[in-house]
C-alpha positions as CSV (number, residue, x, y, z in Angstrom):
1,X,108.3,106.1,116.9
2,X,105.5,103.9,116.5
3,X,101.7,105.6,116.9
4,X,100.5,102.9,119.5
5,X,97.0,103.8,120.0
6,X,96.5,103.8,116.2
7,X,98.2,100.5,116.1
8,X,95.9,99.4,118.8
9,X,92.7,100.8,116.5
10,X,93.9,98.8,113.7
11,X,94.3,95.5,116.0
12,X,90.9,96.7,117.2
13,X,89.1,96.7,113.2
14,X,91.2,93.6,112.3
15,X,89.0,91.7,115.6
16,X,85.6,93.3,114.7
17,X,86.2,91.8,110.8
18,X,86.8,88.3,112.3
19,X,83.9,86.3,111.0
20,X,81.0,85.7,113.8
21,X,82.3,87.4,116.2
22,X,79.9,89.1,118.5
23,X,80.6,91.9,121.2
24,X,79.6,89.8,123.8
25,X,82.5,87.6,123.3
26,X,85.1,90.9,123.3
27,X,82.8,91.9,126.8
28,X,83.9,88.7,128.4
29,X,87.2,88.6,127.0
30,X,87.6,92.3,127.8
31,X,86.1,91.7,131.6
32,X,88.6,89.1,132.2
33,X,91.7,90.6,130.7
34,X,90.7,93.2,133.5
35,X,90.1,91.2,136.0
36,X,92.4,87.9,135.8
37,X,94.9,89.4,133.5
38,X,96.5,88.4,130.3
39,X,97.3,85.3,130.5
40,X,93.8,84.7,131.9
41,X,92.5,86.0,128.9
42,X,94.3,83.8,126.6
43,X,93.3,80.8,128.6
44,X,89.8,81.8,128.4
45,X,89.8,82.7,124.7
46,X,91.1,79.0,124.1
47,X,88.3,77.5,126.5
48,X,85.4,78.5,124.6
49,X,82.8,76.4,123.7
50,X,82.0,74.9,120.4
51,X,79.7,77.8,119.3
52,X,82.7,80.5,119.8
53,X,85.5,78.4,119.4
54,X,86.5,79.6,115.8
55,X,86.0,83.4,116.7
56,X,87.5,83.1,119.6
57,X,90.6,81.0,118.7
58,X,91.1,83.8,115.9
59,X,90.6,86.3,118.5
60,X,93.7,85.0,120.5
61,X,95.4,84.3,117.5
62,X,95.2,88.1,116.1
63,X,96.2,89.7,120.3
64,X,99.3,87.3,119.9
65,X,100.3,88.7,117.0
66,X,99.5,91.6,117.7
67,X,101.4,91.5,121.0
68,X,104.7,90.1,119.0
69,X,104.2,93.0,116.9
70,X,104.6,95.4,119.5
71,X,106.9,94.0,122.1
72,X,110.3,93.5,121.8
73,X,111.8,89.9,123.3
74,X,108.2,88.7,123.3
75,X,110.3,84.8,122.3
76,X,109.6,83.1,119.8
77,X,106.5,80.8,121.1
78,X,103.6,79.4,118.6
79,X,101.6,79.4,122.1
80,X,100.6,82.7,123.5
81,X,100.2,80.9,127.3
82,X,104.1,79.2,126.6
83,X,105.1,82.5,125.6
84,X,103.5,84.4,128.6
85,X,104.5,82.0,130.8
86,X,108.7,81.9,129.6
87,X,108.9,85.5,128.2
88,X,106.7,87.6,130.9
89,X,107.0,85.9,134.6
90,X,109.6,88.0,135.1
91,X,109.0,91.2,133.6
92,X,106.1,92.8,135.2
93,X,106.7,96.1,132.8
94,X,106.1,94.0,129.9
95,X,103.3,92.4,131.1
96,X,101.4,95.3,132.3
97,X,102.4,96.9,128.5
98,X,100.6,93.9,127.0
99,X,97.6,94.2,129.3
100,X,97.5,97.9,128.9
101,X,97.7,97.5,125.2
102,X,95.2,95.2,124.8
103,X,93.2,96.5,126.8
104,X,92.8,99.3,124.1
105,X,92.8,96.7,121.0
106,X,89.5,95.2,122.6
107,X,87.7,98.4,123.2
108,X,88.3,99.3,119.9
109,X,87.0,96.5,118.6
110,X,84.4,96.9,120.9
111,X,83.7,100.3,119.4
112,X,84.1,98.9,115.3
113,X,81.4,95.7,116.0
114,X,79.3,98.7,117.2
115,X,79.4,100.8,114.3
116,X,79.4,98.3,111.9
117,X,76.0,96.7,113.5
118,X,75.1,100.5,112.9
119,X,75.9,101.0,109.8
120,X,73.9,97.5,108.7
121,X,70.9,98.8,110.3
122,X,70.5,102.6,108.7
123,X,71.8,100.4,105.3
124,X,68.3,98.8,106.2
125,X,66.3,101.4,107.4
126,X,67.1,103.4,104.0
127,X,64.6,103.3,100.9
């Protein structure tokens, strides 16, 4: 049996190391997951502006593997919208596990960007 909310922590460090990243784009991405849902996210993760476009196309690329990772019969779509769209519509469990999953990816990573920014300022502040 798989230990999801550690798998979910690791997903979570994995984001955080993703170069240029910044929390405010896992805010956003995290407010609309919960709001609009996952496929929503995924949308907005590939609609980014040039700025955030790298971080956040390796954001959506990491939470779609992720997801394959840890749902069975997710298809076998490059696309995380194609593969929502075919392999989701019609399972609301599954859907609702992927949301509810990363959901807890994001807040982890959420959680590493914040102790990392931490750790870089007492690094700093040392003599």
């Amino acid at each position: 049996m798989k230990n999801i909310d550690l798998a979910c922590a690791e997903c979570g460090n994995k984001l955080a190391e993703i170069e240029g990243l910044e929390a405010s784009l896992v805010n956003e991405t995290l407010a609309v997951l919960l709001e609009q849902g996952l496929y929503s996210m995924f949308l907005f993760l590939e609609s980014r502006g040039s700025i955030r476009k790298d971080p956040a196309k390796k954001m959506g690329q990491n939470i779609f593997s992720f997801l394959k990772d840890q749902i069975s019969d997710i298809g076998t779509e490059d696309n995380a919208l194609n593969s929502i769209r075919k392999n989701f519509q019609n399972d609301p469990a599954k859907l609702f596990w992927g949301k509810d999953i990363t959901e807890k990816a994001l807040v982890y990573a959420r959680y590493h960007i914040r102790a990392k920014v931490k750790d870089k300022k007492n690094e700093l502040e040392s003599p």
